[in-house]
Structures are given as C-alpha cells and as structure tokens.
FIFI-243701 format. One record per residue (C-alpha): residue in one letter; x, y, z. Coordinates in pm, whole numbers, padded with zeros to 5 digits, always signed. Layout:
N
AXYZ...
END
This chain:
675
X+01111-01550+03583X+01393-01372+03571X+01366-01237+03221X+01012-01054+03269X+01071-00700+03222X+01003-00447+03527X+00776-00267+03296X+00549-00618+03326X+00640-00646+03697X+00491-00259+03739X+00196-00349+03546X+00114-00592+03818X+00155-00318+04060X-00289-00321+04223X-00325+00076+04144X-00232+00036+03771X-00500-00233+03740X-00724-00006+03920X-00668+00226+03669X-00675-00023+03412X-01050-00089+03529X-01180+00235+03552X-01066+00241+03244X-01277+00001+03074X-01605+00139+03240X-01491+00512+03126X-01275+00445+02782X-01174+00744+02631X-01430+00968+02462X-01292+01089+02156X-01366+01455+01911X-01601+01429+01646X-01527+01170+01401X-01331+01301+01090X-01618+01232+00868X-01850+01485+01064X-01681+01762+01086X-01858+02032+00938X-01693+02248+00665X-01683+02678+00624X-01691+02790+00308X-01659+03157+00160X-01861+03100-00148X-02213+03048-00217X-02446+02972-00533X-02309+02818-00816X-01947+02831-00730X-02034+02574-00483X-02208+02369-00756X-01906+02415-00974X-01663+02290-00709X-01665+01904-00691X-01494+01879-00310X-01872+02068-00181X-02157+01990-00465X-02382+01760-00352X-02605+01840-00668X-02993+01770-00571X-02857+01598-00203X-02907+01954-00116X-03177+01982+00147X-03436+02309+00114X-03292+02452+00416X-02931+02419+00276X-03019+02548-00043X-03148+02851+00091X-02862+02868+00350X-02627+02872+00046X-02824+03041-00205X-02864+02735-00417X-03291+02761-00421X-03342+02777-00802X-03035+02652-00938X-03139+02250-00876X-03408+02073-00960X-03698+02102-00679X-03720+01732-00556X-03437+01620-00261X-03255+01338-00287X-03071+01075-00087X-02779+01040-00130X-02838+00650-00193X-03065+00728-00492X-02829+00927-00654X-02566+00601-00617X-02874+00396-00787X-02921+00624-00999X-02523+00673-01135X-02483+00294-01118X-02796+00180-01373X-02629+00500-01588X-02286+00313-01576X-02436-00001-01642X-02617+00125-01942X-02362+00349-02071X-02009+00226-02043X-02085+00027-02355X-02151+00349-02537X-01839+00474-02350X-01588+00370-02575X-01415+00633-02749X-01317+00366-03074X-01252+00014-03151X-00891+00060-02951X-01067+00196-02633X-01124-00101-02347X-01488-00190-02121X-01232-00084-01868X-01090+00234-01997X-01503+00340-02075X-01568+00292-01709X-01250+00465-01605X-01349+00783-01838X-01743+00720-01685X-01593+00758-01292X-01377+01007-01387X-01681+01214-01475X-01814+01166-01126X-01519+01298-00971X-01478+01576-01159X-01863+01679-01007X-01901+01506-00700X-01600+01369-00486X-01805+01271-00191X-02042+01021-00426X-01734+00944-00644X-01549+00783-00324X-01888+00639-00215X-01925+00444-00547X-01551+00331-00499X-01567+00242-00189X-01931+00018-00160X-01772-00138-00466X-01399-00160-00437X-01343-00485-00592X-01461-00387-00912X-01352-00051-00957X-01018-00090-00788X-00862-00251-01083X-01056+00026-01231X-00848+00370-01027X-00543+00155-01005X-00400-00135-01196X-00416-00266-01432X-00651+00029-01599X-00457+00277-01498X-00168+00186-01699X-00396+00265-02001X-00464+00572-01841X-00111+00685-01818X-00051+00591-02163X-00292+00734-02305X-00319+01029-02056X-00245+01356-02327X-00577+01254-02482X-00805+01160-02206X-00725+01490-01993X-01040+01739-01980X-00975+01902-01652X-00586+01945-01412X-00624+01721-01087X-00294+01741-00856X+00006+01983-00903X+00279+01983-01152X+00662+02114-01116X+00861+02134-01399X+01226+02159-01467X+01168+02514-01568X+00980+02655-01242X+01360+02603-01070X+01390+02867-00790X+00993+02890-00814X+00843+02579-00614X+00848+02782-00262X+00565+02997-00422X+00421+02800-00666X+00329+02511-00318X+00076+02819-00256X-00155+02825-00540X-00256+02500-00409X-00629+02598-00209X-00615+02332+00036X-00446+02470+00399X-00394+02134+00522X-00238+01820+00288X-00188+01519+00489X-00067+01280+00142X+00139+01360-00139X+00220+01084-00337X+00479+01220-00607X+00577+01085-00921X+00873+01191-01206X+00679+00983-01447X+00983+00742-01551X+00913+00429-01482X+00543+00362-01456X+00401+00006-01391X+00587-00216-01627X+00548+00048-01925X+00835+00272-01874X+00911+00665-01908X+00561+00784-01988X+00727+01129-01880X+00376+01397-01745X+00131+01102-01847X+00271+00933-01493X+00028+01242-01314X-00227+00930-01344X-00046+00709-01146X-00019+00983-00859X-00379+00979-00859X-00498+00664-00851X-00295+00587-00565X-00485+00832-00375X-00760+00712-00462X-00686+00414-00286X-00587+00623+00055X-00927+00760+00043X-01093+00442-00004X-00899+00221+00196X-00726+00448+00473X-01001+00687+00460X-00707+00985+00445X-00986+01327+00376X-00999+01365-00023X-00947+01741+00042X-00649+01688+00199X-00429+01515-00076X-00228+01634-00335X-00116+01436-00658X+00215+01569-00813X+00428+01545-01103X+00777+01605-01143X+00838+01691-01528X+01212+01684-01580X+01150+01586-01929X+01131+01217-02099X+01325+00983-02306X+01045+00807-02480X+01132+00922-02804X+00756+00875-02895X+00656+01149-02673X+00908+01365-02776X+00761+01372-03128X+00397+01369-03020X+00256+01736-03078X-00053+01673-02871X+00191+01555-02569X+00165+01780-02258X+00460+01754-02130X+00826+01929-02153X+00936+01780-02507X+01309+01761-02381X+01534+01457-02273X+01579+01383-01913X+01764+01581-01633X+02021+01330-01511X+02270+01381-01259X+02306+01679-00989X+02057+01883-01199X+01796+01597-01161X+01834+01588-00774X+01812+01993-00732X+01477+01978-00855X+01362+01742-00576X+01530+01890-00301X+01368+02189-00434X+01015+02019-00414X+01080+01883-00137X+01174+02207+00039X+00859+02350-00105X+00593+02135+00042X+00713+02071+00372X+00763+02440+00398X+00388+02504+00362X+00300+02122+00490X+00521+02018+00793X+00321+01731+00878X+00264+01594+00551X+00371+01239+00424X+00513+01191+00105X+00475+00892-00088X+00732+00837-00406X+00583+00641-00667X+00768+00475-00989X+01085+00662-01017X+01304+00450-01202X+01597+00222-01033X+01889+00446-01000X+01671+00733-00845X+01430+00532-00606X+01712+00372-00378X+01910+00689-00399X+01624+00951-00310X+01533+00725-00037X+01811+00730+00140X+01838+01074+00094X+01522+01207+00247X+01391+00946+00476X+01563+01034+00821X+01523+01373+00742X+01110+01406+00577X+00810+01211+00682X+00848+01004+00306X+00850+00613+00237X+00903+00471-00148X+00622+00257-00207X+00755+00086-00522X+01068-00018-00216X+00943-00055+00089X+00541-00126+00040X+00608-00395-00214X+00880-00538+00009X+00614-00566+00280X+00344-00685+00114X+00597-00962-00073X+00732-01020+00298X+00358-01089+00441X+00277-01315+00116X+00643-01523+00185X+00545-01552+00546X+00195-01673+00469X+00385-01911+00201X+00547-02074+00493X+00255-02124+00692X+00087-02321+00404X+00389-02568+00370X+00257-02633+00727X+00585-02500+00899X+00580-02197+01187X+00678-01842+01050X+00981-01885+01226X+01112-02130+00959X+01123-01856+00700X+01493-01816+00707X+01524-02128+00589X+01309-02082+00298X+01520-02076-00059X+01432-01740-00247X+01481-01717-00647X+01430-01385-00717X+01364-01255-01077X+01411-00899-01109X+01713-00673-00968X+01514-00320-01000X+01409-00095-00705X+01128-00301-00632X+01311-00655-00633X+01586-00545-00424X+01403-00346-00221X+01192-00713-00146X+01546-00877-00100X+01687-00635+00168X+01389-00615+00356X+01321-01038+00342X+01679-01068+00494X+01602-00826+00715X+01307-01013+00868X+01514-01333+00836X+01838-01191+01010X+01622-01086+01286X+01461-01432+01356X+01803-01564+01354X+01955-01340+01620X+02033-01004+01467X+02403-01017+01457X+02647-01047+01169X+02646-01418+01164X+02240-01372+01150X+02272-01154+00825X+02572-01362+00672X+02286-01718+00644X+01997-01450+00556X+02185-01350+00225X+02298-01673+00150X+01874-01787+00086X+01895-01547-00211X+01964-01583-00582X+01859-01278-00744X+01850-01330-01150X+01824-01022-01380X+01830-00963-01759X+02166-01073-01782X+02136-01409-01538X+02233-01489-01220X+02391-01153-01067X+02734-01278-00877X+03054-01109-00720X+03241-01237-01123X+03023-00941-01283X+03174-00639-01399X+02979-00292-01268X+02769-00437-01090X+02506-00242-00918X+02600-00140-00540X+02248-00204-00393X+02271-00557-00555X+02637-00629-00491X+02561-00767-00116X+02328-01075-00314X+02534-01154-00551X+02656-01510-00511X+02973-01605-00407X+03259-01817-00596X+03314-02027-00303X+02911-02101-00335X+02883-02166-00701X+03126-02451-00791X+02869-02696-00573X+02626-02557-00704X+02701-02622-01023X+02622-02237-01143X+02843-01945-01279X+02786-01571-01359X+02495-01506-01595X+02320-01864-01518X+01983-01892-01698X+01664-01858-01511X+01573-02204-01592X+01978-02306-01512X+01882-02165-01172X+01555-02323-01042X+01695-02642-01163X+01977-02630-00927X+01853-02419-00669X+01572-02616-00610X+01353-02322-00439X+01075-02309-00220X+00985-01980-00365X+01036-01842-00704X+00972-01408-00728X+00886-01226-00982X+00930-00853-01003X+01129-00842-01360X+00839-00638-01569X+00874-00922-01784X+00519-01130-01927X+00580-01515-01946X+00949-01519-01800X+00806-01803-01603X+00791-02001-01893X+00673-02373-01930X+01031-02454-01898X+01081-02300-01573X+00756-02413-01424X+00847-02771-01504X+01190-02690-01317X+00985-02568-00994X+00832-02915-00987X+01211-03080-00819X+01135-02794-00529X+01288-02890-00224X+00959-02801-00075X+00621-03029-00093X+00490-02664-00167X+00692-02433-00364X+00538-02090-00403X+00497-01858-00720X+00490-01494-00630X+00448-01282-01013X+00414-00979-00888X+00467-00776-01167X+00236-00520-01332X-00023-00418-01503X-00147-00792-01602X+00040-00839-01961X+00413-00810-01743X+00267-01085-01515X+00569-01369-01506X+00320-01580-01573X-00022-01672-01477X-00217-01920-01246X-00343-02133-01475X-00051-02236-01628X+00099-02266-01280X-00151-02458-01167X-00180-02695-01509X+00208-02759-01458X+00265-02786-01097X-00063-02934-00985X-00312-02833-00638X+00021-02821-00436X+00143-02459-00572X+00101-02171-00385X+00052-01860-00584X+00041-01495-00589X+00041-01205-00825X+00076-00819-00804X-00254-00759-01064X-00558-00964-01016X-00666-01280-01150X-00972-01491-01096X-00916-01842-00908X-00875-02155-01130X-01093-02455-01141X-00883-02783-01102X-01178-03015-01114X-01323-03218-00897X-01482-02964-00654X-01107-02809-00628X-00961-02476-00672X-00663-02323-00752X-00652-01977-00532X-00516-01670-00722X-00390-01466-00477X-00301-01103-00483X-00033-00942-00345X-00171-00606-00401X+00028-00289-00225X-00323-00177-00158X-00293-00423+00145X-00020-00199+00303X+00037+00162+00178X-00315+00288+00300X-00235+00174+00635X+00131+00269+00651X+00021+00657+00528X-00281+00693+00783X-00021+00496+01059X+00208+00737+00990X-00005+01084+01010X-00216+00962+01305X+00131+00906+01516X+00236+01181+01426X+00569+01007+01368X+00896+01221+01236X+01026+00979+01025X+00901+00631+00838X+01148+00393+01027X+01207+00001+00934X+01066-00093+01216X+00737+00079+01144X+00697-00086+00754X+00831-00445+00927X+00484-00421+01233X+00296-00327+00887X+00384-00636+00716X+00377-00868+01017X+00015-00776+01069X-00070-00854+00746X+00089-01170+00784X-00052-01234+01062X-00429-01145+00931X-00543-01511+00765X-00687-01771+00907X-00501-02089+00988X-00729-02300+00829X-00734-02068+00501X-00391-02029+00432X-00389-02420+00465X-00577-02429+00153X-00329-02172-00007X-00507-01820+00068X-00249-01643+00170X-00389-01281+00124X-00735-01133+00243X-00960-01080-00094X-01025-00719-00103X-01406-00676-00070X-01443-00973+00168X-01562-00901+00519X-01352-00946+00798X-01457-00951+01189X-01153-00752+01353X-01128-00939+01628X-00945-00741+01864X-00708-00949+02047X-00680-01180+01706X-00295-01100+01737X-00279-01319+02086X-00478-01571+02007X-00324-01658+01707X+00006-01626+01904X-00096-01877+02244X-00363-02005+02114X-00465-02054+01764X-00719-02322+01806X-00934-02044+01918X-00977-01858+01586X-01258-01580+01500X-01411-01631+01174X-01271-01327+00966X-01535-01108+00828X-01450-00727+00727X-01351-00495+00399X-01020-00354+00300X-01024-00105+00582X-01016-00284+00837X-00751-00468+00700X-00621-00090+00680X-00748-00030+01087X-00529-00308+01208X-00193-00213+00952X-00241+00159+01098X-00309+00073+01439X+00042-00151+01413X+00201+00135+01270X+00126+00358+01558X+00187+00109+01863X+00571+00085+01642X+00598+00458+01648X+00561+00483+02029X+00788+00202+02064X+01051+00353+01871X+00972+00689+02055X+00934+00849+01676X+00548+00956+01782X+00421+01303+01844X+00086+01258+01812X-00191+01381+01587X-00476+01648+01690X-00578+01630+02039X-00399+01333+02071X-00043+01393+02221X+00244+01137+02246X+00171+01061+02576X-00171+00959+02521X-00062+00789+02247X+00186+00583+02479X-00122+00542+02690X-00255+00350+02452X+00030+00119+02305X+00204+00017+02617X+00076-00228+02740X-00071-00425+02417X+00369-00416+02323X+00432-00569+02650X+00163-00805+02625X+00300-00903+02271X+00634-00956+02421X+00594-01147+02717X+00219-01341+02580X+00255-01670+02746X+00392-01544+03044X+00086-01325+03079X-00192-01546+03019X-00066-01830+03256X-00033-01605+03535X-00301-01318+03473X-00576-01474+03255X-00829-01238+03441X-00631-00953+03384X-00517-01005+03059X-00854-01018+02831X-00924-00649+03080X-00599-00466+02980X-00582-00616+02578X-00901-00512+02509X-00921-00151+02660X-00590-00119+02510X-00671-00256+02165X-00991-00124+02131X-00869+00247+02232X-00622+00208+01933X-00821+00079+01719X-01101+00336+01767X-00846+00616+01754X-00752+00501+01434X-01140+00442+01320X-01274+00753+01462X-00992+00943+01218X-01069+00781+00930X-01280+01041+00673X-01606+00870+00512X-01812+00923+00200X-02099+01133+00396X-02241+01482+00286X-02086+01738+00557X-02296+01962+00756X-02142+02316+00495X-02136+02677+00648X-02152+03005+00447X-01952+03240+00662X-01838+03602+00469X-01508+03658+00363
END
C-alpha cells in the first residue's frame, strides 16, 4: 500500500468521483468537427474550377453554383459525390491498361499517373478514392511505386506540387516561405533528395517521396490536405546520371557538403517556422551522415522527428515486441531477446538505440540496465561485424560494436560474415535494414534454423520490394511454419499446405508516423521527445490480439477493421482473457497512436494544447487514464465500480478529441466573400 501514489489516493477523494460522474452524463461537447468546417474563398467562377483544393466539378449543387457563379460552366445534372467515385473507379479499371506510357512503364506506375490526374482536379475525391481503398493504392502513393516515381520523376512531372529551396535562393527562404497560399501548414515533411528508399541520390526527383508521405497523413491521420506542404531541398546531386541528363530538373551541380550544406537548413528551417510556429516537420531520406546529425540538431529546439530514425525504430520496436509475444514469452522478456542486425545506416541504428532503449528501461534504467541492453546487439554492415578492432568507425555505431573481451567465446572477430554471425550468435531475431535484395541468402536462412529460440523472427525491412533481404517464401520454405516474419514493403501471405499459412507481415511506417504527426499537433507539444515516439510504439505493440499474434500476426493489416475498444489497453494488461474482437481501418490504428502521443505529452508537461483545447484541458483528459496505467491492478481490485466510470470518460474524451480533429474526404459547405 505504501507505494500508491497520492495522486491515486486524491482520486479516491468522494468530490472527484462526483465530478468524475457528472462527467460521464455531461462529457465534453466539442467545436465542429475538422471535416465541417466551412471554407471562405475570394474567387468565384472558373478559378474555383481550376483550383483542385475547392472543385467539386458537377458535386456542385444549383444553389452553390449560382452562389459561386459556376451556373453554365458544368454540365446541368448534380451529382453525388459517390457516383463520381463509381464513376472514376470503372474509368481506372478500364483505362490503366491503356495507361502505360511504353513497354518499360509498370500496371502500377499507369495507376500512379491515373490518381495523379485526380489530384491534380479534385483533392477532396482524390483522398476519398485513397482512403475507401487504402490497401490497394497505398503501395500505389507510397512504396514500392513511388520509388518509380522518384526515378523517373523529370519525365512524369506536368504540374509543381510542394515547395522547392535551392542552394541558390541562400539569404532568400524568409520570403520565398510566403509565396506559399496556405496561412496555416500543420505538416512539412522535407526531403534533400539523397538517399531515397533503397535507390540512392535521386537529387529534386526525391520531391515525390515528400509527397507521398503526405498522402499517407491525410489518409491515415486525417492531417487537412490544405494544410501540408511537401518540400525539397536541392543542394545539388552526385548521381552522375543526373548530372548529364538535359531533361533533369534539378541543379546539375555536385553536392553541398560540410558547413555550407547545414546553412541551407538552418536557413529553411528559420524560414518556415517563422511563418509556421506550430508546424511539425517531418525529415525524410537524408542520407546517414546528415539524418543523425540534423536530428540532434533541431529536435529540442523545432517541433521535427526523422522518420527514416525514429518512426522505423518504433515500428521495428512494436514488430520485436510482438515477436516476443509469439515465442509465447511476456513483453517483458524482450531484453533477453538476441538481435542480429544487418544494416548500420540511419535507419538501422536508429532501430538499435531506440531497442536498447526500451530494453534498458525494462531492466531498471541505470547504467548496469544499458551495459546488458547493448550487449543483445550485433550490428553487421558492408564490411562485417562492426567491433571496437575497426579503424574510423562511425561514432553513432561505436557504442554496438562488440567487444574483444566478448568475441574470443564467441568465436568471432572484426569483419565476421553475416552467415559467420547467425551461426554463432544463434539469434532470436535477425534485422534487416541494409538496402540490400537477397542478403538473407539460402545460406543464412539455413543458419537461422540453430536459433536459440523455438521461434526466431525475420524482420526485412528494407525498401521498395527488390532491396527486400529476402522474402517470405523462401523464409518460410527454409525455416518451416515456426518463423515469424516481417517486411518493410508488402507481400502477400504464403500457402504452406495443409490448410496452413505463412503470415507476411508488414512493418510499414504507415503504422506510426500518421499518428505521431497528428499526436504531436493536437498536443500542441514543443518538442518530439523519446518518450512520446516510445507510448507510439508501445501502443502499437500493444494493438494485436493474443490469439493472433500466436499464429504469427504480429502487425494489424492495413484495410482490416478494427473495434477500438476503449479500455483494450487494461484489459490486455489485468486481464487478457477478456479480449474484444479487433475490427477497424488504419485510422483508428492512427486514433489510438495519437491519442498515446498526447496522454505522453501531458505527462512529460511538453503539451500546450491545440485550438480551443488548452493544456489544462488537455491534462483533464490524460490524468487519470496515466494513473490508471500505472497503478492497474491496484485499481481494479479495490475500485472495480469506479474504474470502468473514470477509464472510459477519460478514454473516450481522448479519443474523441483526437477523432473529432481528424479532416475527412467530404465536400465543405464554400463561401464567396469579396476581397
């Protein structure tokens, strides 16, 4: 008894559970949702046609179209919105054979070209499509098709989407921020074009990276279309290709490097928040040296997170988590868990530090905590096993690099082999984030098969598809039912006979970023903190079924439905027999990431709310679902009656917070108001 906290002992206290009640029979009433507010414009005619944000094309009712002058300029019969979706989908169906621009163009690339179409007339429908049918044009937006976008980006461009700085506007960003039209950008996700997927410096063809990510917060976070911004940084590019290719679009000039490089993002940075306090900005495929180093540069000072760093790291950390729950073992045995790691870039360490991270702190927190956490890892890059013998070794790797007093019983030395590796290592969980298709080779596979574990795990999270480490049918035809696997790009589930499959799980940043950005901007939070990204992944974690990740699902398939449950979180903590059957889409997958995100915030007293909603109301609604987490068992022994009143109002405040801010694809009531 001792240890319960007087913040539970006040919560006790009869006039807070008064208030509690009244509560429940008044919850709070919230503004209108963020998908009905209506919009002023200061044009009319066919400059609203012509502008994709507003044109609802023959949506238009009669009393809109005389409102806005549009009587005349669209054919006389309304339609709903729905029919125009029919209509647009038996058109993609019938054309996105015809699509293809030549024999090298892809089914995939046609439909990409077809979609793009749509958003360049009607963002509202565009996002509609995308959304009803996520799991098929997902892969479409983002990867793996959008790696063919990037590369082939100089041709395919018909009309600018985003912003782009160049190493020439220098001492020119603080104006240039205001040719943007928007007022209000709550997501910027920013790339220098360098490293892009697994294809390399693509240099101002990386713009297409920018924007399918945002995509992806409209879809899934349901962050207001007209409120993000896609950039590119062009500081030049050292793909020799590009620099010969006349049609490129780019600045046909090798790379800033050094002071020069990081002048023109401070610059940038400057810029936006300047005109944007309260944006979030998302960096996305900078290469290795830049991503750790810009990072730590701007995240205590600008609302920022690296996705490639800290999103992959989360979503990897969720995926290991749910690895150890399907070896039948409590998430609390995950420090024990030996981690191969293939892959020393900004995403692979970035998975390292944060995994030890979440390890260290089940273990105590203290030095001797993070001392047996970085012991579990052997990371292996392009020239083997990474230990303290190697010359220049990279600083963010040097704290994972093996030790001599380790490696004479383990029978390893500097530069091991892969294969050299797994073989003594014996891992419960090889990683892949190397960039490299096939390093899991049939030779490695067969290694994984003397696991220490009944279960081993293969994460190959690399992408687009072709830099996959390998795929799940040869992990499955090698390492039989018992595998667990995962991959960064998707792949369809394998049948191992006999009314058995092989699950081909995901690990898809989509899982976390969304929820992390619209966390983020609805707390109002100053800064992105660890502990923010860590209650991201933990949710996600926590988000599967017992009896699914038994059978080796370990991540939620996109488009399936999931009941949010709201008090899943405690009953999976005190008493998991008592499980809801999951039932909802990616965003509320998203609703639950975000609402952990915010309850973090006010715990970390970062949050200063969003909109009417200050940081005390926010507090209002977080405290007591964080004490509950903290002290669960405690609580339901003693205040079962209380405890289902106080989680829900709680919960369901948050959660309807987050879904009552969450834009959707409906037509918004438009006003013509004079200039």
């Amino acid at each position: 008894m001792a240890s319960i906290s007087r913040n539970l002992r006040r919560s006790l206290a009869p006039d807070r559970l008064r208030r509690l009640l009244l509560l429940s029979q008044h919850p709070r009433e919230y503004v209108t949702a963020e998908c009905h507010r209506p919009v002023v414009l200061h044009k009319r005619g066919p400059d609203i046609l012509h502008d994709p944000w507003f044109n609802r094309g023959t949506a238009f009712s009669m009393t809109e179209r005389d409102r806005l002058g549009l009587r005349g300029l669209l054919p006389p019969n309304v339609v709903s919105s729905q029919q125009q979706i029919d209509r647009f989908m038996l058109d993609l169906q019938r054309l996105q054979r015809y699509a293809k621009d030549g024999p090298s163009d892809t089914y995939p690339l046609a439909k990409w070209r077809i979609l793009n179409r749509l958003h360049d007339r009607n963002e509202t429908m565009y996002y509609k499509v995308l959304i009803d049918n996520i799991e098929e044009y997902a892969p479409i937006v983002y990867t793996p098709t959008v790696g063919l976008v990037c590369q082939n980006y100089s041709g395919l461009f018909r009309r600018p989407r985003g912003m782009y700085f160049s190493a020439e506007d220098r001492g020119e960003m603080m104006s240039m921020v205001y040719n943007w039209p928007a007022d209000q950008v709550d997501m910027i996700v920013v790339t220098d074009g360098s490293r892009i997927l697994g294809l390399g410096d693509l240099g101002v063809h990386g713009i297409g990276i920018a924007i399918g990510k945002l995509d992806l917060y409209v879809a899934a976070a349901g962050i207001n279309p007209q409120r993000v911004l896609p950039v590119m940084i062009d500081v030049g590019t050292n793909n020799e290709k590009l620099l010969k290719d006349p049609l490129y679009l780019g600045l046909q000039e090798h790379r800033l490097e050094g002071d020069e490089y990081v002048s023109v993002i401070d610059e940038f940075m400057e810029a936006v928040f300047t005109r944007w306090p309260n944006v979030i900005v998302q960096f996305e495929d900078f290469q290795s040296k830049w991503a750790f180093r810009l990072l730590q540069r701007y995240r205590k000072t600008y609302r920022m997170f690296n996705d490639d760093v800290q999103g992959t790291a989360g979503v990897a950390i969720a995926g290991l988590l749910g690895a150890v729950r399907a070896q039948g073992r409590p998430m609390i045995d995950f420090p024990k868990q030996r981690i191969v790691v293939a892959g020393a870039g900004s995403a692979g360490i970035g998975v390292v530090n944060a995994a030890s991270r979440t390890m260290a702190r089940m273990l105590g927190n203290n030095e001797v905590a993070f001392e047996s956490a970085r012991s579990q890892f052997w990371i292996v890059d392009a020239h083997g096993l990474i230990t303290e013998d190697r010359e220049d070794i990279d600083p963010d790797a040097r704290p994972f690099a093996r030790r001599k007093s380790e490696l004479g019983h383990q029978g390893l030395s500097e530069g091991a082999s892969l294969v050299e590796v797994v073989k003594k290592v014996k891992p419960d969980v090889i990683l892949g984030l190397s960039a490299v298709g096939g390093l899991f080779s049939k030779e490695v596979l067969e290694a994984l098969k003397d696991s220490s574990s009944s279960r081993p795990a293969i994460f190959a999270m690399s992408n687009p598809t072709k830099n996959a480490e390998c795929t799940p049918g040869e992990a499955f035809s090698i390492l039989g039912e018992k595998v667990i696997f995962a991959s960064g790009s998707p792949f369809d589930d394998v049948d191992l006979g006999d009314g058995k499959i092989g699950h081909s799980n995901q690990g898809n940043n989509m899982y976390l970023f969304p929820g992390i950005g619209l966390g983020t901007l609805l707390s109002g939070a100053r800064v992105i903190s660890d502990g923010m990204l860590q209650a991201a992944a933990e949710r996600l974690a926590s988000y599967m079924k017992e009896e699914e990740v038994l059978e080796g699902i370990i991540y939620p398939p996109i488009s399936r439905f999931y009941n949010s449950n709201l008090i899943f979180l405690f009953v999976l903590y005190a008493m998991p027999s008592i499980l809801i059957c999951p039932t909802c889409r990616i965003r509320d997958i998203t609703k639950e990431v975000a609402a952990a995100v915010v309850r973090e915030a006010v715990a970390e007293d970062l949050a200063e709310g969003y909109r009417d909603m200050d940081a005390y109301e926010l507090a209002r609604l977080s405290e007591v679902v964080n004490l509950f987490i903290s002290q669960a068992n405690y609580v339901i022994v003693l205040l079962w009656p209380f405890f289902h009143l106080e989680v829900m109002v709680m919960q369901e405040e948050t959660i309807e917070y987050v879904k009552t801010n969450m834009w959707s694809h409906v037509y918004p009531t438009i006003i013509y108001k004079k200039d």
